[in-house]
ChimeraX commands (.cxc) that place a marker at each C-alpha (Angstrom):
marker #1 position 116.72,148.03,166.35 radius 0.5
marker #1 position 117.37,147.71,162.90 radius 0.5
marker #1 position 114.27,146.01,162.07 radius 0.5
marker #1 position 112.51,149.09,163.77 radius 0.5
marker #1 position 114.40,151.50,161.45 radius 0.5
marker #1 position 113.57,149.67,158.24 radius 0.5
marker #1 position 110.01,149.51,159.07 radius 0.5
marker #1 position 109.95,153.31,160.04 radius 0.5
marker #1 position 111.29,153.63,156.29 radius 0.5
marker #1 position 109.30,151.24,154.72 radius 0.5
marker #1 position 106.21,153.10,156.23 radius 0.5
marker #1 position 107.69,156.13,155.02 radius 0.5
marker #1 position 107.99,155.80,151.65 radius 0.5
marker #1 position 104.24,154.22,151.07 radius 0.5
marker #1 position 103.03,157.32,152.87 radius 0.5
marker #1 position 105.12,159.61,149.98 radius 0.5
marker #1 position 104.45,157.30,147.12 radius 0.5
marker #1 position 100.68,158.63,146.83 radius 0.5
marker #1 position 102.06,162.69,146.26 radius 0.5
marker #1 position 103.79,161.09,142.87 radius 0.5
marker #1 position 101.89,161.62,139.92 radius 0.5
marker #1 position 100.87,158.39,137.99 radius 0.5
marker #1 position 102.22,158.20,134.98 radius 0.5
marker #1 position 99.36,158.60,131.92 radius 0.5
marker #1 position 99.22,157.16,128.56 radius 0.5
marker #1 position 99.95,159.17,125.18 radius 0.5
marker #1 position 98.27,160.33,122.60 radius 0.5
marker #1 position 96.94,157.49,120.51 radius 0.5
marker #1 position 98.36,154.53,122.68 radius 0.5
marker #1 position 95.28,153.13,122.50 radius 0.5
marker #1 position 92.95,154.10,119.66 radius 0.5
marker #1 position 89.08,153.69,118.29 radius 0.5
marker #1 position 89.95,151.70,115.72 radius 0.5
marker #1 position 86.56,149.88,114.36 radius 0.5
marker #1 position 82.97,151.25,114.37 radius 0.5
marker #1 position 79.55,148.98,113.25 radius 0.5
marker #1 position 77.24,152.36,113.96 radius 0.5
marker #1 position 74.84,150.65,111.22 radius 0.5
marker #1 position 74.53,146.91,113.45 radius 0.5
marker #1 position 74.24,144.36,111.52 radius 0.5
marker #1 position 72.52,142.36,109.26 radius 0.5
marker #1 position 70.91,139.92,111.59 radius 0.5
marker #1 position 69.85,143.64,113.72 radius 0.5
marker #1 position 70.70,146.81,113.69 radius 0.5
marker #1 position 70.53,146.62,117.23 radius 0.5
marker #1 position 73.84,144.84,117.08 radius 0.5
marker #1 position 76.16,147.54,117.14 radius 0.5
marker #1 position 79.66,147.27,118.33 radius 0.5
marker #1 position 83.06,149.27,119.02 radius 0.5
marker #1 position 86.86,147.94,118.64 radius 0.5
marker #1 position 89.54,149.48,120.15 radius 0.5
marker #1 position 93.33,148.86,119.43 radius 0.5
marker #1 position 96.78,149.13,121.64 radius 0.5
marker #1 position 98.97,150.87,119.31 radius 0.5
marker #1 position 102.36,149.99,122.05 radius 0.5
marker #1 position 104.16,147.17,123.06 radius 0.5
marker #1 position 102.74,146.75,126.62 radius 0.5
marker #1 position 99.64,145.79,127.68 radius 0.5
marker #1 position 97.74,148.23,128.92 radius 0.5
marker #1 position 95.14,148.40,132.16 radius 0.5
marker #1 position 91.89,149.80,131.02 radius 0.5
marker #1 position 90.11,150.24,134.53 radius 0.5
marker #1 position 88.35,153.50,134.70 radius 0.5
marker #1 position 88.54,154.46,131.08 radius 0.5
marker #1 position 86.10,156.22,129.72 radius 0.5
marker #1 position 84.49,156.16,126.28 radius 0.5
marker #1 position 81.92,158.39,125.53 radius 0.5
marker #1 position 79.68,160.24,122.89 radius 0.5
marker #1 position 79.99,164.28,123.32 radius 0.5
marker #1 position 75.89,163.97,123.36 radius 0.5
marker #1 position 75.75,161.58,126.12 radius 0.5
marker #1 position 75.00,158.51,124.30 radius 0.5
marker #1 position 76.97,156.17,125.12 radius 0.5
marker #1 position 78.89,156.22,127.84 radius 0.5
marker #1 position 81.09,153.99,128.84 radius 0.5
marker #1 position 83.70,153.17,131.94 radius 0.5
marker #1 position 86.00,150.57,130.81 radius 0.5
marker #1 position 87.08,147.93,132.59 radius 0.5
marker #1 position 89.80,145.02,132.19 radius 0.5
marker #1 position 93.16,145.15,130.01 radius 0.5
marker #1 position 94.13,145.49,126.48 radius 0.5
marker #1 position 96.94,143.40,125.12 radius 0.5
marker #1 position 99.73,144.58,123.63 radius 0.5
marker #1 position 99.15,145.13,119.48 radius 0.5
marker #1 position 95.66,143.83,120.78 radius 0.5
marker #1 position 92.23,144.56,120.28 radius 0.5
marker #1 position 89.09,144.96,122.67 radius 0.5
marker #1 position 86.04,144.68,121.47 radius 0.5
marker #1 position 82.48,146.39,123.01 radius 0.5
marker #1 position 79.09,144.70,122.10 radius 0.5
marker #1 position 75.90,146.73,123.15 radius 0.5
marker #1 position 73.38,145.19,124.70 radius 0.5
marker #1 position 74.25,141.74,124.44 radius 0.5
marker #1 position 77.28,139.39,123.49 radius 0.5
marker #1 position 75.34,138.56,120.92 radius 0.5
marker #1 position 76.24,141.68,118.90 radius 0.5
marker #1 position 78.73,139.53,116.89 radius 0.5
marker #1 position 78.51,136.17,116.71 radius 0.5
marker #1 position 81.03,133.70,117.90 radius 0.5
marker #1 position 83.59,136.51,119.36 radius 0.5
marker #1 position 83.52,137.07,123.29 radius 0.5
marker #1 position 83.04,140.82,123.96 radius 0.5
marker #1 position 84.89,142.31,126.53 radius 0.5
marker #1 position 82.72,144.46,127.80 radius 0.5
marker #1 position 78.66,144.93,126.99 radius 0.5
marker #1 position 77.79,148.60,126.94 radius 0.5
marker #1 position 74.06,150.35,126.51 radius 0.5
marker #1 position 73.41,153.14,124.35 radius 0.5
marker #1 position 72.73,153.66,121.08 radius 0.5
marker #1 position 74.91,155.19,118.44 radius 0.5
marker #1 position 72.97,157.56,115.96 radius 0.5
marker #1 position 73.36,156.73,111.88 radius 0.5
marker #1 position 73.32,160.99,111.67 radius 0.5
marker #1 position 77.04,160.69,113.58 radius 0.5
marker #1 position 78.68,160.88,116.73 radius 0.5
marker #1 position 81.85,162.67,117.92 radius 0.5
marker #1 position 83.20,159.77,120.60 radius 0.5
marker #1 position 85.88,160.95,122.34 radius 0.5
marker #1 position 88.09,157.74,124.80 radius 0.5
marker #1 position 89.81,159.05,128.46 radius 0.5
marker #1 position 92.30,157.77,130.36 radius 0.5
marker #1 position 91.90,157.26,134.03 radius 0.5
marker #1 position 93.65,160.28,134.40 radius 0.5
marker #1 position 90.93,161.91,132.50 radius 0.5
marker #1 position 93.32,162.64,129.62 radius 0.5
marker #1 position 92.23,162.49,125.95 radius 0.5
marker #1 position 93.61,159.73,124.07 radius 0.5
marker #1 position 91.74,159.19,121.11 radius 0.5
marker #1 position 88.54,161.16,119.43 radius 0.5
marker #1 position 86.49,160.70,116.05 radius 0.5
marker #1 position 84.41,163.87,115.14 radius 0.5
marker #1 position 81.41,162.27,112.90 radius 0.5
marker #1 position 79.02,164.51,114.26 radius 0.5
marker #1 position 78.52,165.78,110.59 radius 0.5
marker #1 position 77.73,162.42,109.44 radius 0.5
marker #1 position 79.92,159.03,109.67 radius 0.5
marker #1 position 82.49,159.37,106.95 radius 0.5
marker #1 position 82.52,155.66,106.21 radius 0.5
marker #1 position 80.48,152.72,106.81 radius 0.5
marker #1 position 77.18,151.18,104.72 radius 0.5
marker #1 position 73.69,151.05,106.52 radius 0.5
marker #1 position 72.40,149.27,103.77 radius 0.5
marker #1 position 75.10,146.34,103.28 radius 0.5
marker #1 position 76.33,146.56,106.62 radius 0.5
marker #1 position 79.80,147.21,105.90 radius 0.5
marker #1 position 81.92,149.09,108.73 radius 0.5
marker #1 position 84.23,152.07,109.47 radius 0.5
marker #1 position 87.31,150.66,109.66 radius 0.5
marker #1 position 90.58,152.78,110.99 radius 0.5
marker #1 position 93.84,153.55,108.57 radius 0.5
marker #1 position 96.66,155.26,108.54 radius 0.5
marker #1 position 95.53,157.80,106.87 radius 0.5
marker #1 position 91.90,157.99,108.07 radius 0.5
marker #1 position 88.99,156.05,107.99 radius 0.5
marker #1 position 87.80,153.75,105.30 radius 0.5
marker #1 position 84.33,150.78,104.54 radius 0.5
marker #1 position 85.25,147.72,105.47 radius 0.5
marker #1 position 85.70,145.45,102.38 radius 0.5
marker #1 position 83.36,143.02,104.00 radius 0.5
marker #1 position 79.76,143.21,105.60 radius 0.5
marker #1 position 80.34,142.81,109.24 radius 0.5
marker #1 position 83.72,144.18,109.43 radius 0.5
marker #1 position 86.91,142.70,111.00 radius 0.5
marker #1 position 85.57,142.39,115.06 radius 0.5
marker #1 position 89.39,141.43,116.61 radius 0.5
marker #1 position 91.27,141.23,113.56 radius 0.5
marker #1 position 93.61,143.69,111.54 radius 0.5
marker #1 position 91.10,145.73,109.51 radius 0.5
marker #1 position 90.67,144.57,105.88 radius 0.5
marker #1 position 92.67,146.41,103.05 radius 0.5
marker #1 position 90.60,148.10,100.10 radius 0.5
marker #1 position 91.55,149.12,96.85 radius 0.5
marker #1 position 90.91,152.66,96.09 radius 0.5
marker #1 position 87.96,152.66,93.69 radius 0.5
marker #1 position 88.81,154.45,90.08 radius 0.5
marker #1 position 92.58,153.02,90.96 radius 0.5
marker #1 position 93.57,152.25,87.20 radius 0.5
marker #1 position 95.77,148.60,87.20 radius 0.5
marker #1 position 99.58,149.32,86.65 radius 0.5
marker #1 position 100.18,149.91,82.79 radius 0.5
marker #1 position 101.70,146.73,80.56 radius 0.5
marker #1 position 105.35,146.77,79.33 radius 0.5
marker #1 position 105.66,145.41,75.59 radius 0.5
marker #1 position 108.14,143.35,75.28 radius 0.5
marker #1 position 111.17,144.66,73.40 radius 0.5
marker #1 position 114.29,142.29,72.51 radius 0.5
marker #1 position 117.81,143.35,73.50 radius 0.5
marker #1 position 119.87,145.41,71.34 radius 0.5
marker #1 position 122.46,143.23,69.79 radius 0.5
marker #1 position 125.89,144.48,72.19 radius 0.5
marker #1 position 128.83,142.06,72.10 radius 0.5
marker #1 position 127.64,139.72,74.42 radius 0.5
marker #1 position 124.23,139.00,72.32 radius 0.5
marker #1 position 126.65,138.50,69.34 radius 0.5
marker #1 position 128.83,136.04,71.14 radius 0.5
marker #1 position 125.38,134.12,71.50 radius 0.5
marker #1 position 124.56,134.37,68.10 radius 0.5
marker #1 position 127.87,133.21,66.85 radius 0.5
marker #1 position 127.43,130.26,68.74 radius 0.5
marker #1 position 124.31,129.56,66.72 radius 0.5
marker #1 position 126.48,129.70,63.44 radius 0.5
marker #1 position 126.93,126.02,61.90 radius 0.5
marker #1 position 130.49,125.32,61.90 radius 0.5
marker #1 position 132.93,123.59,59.26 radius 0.5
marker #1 position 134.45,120.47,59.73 radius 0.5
marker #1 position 137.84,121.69,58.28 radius 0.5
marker #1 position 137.72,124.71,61.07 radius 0.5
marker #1 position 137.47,122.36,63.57 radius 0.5
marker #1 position 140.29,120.30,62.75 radius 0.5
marker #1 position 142.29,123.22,62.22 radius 0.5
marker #1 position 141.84,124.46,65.41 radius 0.5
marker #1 position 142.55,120.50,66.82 radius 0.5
marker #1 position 145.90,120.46,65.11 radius 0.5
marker #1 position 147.18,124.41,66.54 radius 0.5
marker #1 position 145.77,123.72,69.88 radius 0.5
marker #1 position 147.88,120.10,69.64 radius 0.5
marker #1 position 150.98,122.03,68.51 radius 0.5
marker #1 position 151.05,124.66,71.13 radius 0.5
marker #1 position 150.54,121.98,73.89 radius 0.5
marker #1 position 153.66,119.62,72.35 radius 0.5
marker #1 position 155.86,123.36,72.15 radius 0.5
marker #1 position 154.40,123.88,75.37 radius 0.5
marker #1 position 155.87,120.44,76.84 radius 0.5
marker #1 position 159.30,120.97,75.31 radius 0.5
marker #1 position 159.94,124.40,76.97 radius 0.5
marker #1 position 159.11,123.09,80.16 radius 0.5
marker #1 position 161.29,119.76,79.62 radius 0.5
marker #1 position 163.89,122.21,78.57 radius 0.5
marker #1 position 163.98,124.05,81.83 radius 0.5
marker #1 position 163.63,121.04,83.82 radius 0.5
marker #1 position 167.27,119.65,82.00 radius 0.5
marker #1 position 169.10,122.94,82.58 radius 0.5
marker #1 position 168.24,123.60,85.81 radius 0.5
marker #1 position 169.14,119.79,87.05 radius 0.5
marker #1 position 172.56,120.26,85.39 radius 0.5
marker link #1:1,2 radius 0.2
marker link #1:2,3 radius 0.2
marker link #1:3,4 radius 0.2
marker link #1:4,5 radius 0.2
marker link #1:5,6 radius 0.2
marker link #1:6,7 radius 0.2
marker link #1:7,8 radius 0.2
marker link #1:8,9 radius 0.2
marker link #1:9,10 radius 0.2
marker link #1:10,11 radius 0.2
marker link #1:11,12 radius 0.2
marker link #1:12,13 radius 0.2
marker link #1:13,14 radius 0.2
marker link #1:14,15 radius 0.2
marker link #1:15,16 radius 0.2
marker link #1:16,17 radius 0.2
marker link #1:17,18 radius 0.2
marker link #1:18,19 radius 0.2
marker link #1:19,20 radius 0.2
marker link #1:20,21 radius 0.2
marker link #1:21,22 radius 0.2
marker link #1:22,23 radius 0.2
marker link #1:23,24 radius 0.2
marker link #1:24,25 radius 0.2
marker link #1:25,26 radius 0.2
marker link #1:26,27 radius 0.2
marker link #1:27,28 radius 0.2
marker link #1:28,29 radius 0.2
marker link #1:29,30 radius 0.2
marker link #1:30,31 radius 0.2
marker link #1:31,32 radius 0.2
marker link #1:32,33 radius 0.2
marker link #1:33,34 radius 0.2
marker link #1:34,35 radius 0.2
marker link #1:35,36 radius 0.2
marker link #1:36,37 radius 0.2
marker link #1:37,38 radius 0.2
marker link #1:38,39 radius 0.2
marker link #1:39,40 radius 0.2
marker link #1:40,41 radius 0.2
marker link #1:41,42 radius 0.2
marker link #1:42,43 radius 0.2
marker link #1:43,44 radius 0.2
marker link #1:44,45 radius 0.2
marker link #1:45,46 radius 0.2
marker link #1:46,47 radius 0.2
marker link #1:47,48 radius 0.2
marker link #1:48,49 radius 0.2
marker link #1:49,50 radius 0.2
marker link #1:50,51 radius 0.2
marker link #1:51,52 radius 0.2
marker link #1:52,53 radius 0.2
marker link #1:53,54 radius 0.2
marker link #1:54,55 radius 0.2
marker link #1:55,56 radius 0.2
marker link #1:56,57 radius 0.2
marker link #1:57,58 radius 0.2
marker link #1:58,59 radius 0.2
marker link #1:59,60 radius 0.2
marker link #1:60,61 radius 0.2
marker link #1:61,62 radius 0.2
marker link #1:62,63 radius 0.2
marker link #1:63,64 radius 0.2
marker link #1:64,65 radius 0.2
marker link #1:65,66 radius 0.2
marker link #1:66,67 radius 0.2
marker link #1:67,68 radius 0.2
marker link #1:68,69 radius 0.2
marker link #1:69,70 radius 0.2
marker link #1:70,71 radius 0.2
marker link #1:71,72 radius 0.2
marker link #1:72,73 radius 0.2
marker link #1:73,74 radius 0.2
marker link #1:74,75 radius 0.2
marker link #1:75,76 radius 0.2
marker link #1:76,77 radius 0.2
marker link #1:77,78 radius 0.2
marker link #1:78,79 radius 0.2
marker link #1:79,80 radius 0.2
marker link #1:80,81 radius 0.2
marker link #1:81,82 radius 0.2
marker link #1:82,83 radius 0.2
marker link #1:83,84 radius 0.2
marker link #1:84,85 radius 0.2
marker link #1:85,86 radius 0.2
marker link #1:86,87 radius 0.2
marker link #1:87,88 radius 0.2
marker link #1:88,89 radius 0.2
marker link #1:89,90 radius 0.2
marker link #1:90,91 radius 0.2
marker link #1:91,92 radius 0.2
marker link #1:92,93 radius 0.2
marker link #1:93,94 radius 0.2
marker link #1:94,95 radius 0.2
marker link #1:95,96 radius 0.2
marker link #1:96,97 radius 0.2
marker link #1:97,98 radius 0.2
marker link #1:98,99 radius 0.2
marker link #1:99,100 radius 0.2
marker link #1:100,101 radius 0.2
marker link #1:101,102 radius 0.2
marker link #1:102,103 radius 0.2
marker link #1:103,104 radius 0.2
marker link #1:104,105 radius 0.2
marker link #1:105,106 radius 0.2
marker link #1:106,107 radius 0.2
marker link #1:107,108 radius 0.2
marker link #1:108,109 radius 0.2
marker link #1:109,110 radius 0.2
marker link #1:110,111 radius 0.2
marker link #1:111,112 radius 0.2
marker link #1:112,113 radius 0.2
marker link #1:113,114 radius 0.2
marker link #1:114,115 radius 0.2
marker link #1:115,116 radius 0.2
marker link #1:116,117 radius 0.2
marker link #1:117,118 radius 0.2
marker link #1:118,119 radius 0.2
marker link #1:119,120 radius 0.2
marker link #1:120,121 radius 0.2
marker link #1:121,122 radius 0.2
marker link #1:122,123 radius 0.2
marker link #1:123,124 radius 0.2
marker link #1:124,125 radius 0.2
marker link #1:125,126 radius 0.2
marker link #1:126,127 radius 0.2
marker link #1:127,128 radius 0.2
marker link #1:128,129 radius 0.2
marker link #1:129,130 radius 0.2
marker link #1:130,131 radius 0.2
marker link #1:131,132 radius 0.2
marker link #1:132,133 radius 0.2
marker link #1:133,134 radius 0.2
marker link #1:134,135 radius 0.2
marker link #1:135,136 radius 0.2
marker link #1:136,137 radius 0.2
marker link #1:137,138 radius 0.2
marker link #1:138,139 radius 0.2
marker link #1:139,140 radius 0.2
marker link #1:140,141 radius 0.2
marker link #1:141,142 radius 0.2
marker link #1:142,143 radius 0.2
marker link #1:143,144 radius 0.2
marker link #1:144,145 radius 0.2
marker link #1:145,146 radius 0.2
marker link #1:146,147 radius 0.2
marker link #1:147,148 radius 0.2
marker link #1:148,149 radius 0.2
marker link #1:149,150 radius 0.2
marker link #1:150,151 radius 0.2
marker link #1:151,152 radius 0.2
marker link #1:152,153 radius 0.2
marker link #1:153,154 radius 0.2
marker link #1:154,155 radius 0.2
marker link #1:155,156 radius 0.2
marker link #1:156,157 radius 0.2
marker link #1:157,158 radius 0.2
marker link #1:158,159 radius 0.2
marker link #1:159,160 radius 0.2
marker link #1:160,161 radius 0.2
marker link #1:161,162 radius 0.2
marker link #1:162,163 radius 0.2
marker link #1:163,164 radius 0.2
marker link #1:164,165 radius 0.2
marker link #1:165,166 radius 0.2
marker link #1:166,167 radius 0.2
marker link #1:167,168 radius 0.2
marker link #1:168,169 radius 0.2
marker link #1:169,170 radius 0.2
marker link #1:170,171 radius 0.2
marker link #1:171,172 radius 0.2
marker link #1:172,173 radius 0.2
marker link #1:173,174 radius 0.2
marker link #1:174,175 radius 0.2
marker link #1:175,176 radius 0.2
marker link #1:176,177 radius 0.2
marker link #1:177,178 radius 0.2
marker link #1:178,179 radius 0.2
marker link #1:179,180 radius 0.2
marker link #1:180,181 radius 0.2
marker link #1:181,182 radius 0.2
marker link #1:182,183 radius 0.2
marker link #1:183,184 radius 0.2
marker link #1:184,185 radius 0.2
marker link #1:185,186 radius 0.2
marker link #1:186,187 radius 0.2
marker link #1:187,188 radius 0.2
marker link #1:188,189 radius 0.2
marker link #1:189,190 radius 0.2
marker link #1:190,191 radius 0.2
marker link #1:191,192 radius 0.2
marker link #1:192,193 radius 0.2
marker link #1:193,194 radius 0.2
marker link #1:194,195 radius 0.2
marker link #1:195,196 radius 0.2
marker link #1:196,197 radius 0.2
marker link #1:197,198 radius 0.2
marker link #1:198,199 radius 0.2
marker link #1:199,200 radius 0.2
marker link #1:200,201 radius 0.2
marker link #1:201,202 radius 0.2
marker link #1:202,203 radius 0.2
marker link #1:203,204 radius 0.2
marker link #1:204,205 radius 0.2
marker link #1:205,206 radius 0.2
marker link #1:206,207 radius 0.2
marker link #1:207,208 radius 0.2
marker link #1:208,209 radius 0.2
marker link #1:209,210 radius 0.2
marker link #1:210,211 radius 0.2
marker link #1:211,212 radius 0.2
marker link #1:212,213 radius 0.2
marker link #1:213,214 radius 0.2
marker link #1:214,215 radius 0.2
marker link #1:215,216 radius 0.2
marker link #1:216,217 radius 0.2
marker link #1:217,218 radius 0.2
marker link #1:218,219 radius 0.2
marker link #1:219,220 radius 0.2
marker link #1:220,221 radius 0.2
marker link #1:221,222 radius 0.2
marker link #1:222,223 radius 0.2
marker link #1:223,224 radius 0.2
marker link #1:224,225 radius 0.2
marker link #1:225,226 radius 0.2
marker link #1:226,227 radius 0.2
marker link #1:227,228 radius 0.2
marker link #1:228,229 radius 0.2
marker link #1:229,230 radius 0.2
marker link #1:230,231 radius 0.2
marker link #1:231,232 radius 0.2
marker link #1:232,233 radius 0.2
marker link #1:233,234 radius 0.2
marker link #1:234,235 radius 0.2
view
C-alpha cells in the first residue's frame, strides 16, 4: 500500500516538474570573447570564433545559438563549456587553426565590412552581442592579427593568429610614454645619518683608554654596592 502511494507521488511530481520554468543564464555568463574575421595567414578561409565562461560552473551549450543579424553564420551549439573555459568554433574545417581541436565546425562566412553577432541561450535569451556592423573595431587583415575581448572593449591581438583557447594576450597602449626616472637624491643629514657619520670619524687612542678606565670604574663601584647589600641584608 505504501509502495502504491509513493509511486502515485513520484508520478506526480514528474508530471508538475515540466510547468517550472528552467532556469536561464545571465547576461554575459558566457561571452564572444575572440574573433579571426580576417582567417589566417595560411587562408583566409580559416576563420574562427572563441567563446569564454565568465562563471564558476560549467555550462551546457546544447541548443545555443550564435548568429550574424544578416544571416551569415548561423550557428546551434552543441556540447559544454568549462568553467573559466573556452570553446572554440573553426569554419569549415578543423583545420582552421592548427594543432587545437575545435569544438564545433560551423559554415558561413564572416564579412571583413563587419558583422553584428549576437549568442542565445536555449531559452532564446540574449547573452552576449558585438555590433561591428560599421566595420570590425579591431583586428589586421593584412598581418592577421585578431580581435581579442577586454575589459574594457575590444583590442588586436599582440600576435598574428591570436590566442585560440588561451587568455587573450595583453598590449601596451601605443603612444603610452614609459614611467618618468627619479634622480637620485642623498638623504638629508637628520640625527641618525650623523650617528653614521660619526662612526666614520678616526678615533684617538687616549679616548679610548679613557673610556676603558670609567667604564672599569663604574663596573668595580658597581660590584661594591651590590656586595654591600648582600652583607647587610645577611646580617
Amino acid at each position: 500500500m505504501v509502495c502504491k502511494f509513493l509511486k502515485i507521488i513520484f508520478i506526480s511530481m514528474s508530471l508538475l516538474l515540466p510547468a517550472f520554468p528552467v532556469q536561464s543564464a545571465g547576461s554575459f555568463d558566457v561571452v564572444i570573447n575572440e574573433i579571426a574575421w580576417m582567417g589566417t595567414k595560411s587562408s583566409y578561409n580559416n576563420e574562427w570564433i572563441e567563446l569564454y565562461n565568465n562563471t564558476n560552473s560549467a555550462i551546457n551549450l546544447d541548443n545555443w545559438v550564435l548568429k550574424a543579424v544578416d544571416g551569415s553564420p548561423e550557428v546551434p551549439l552543441t556540447g559544454t563549456i568549462p568553467a573559466k573555459g573556452f570553446y572554440l568554433l573553426e569554419r569549415s574545417s578543423d583545420k582552421s587553426v592548427p594543432e587545437i581541436s575545435a569544438d564545433q565546425i560551423y559554415k558561413g562566412t564572416l564579412s571583413n565590412k563587419g558583422e553584428n553577432l549576437q549568442l542565445y541561450d536555449n531559452l532564446g535569451n540574449l547573452i552576449d552581442s558585438v555590433d561591428c556592423s560599421s566595420g570590425w573595431i579591431a583586428g589586421d587583415n593584412k598581418t592577421k592579427q585578431t580581435m581579442e575581448r577586454t575589459s574594457n572593449g575590444w583590442q588586436t591581438s599582440q600576435n598574428p593568429g591570436g590566442t585560440p583557447r588561451a587568455k587573450n594576450s595583453i598590449v601596451r597602449k601605443t603612444g603610452t610614454p614609459p614611467p618618468p626616472k627619479v634622480a637620485k637624491v642623498d638623504p638629508p643629514e637628520t640625527t641618525e645619518n650623523l650617528g653614521t657619520i660619526g662612526e666614520q670619524i678616526p678615533k684617538s687612542p687616549l679616548i679610548s683608554l679613557f673610556v676603558l678606565l670609567v667604564a672599569s670604574g663604574t663596573a668595580i663601584f658597581s660590584g661594591i654596592i651590590i656586595l654591600a647589600l648582600k652583607t647587610k641584608l645577611k646580617n
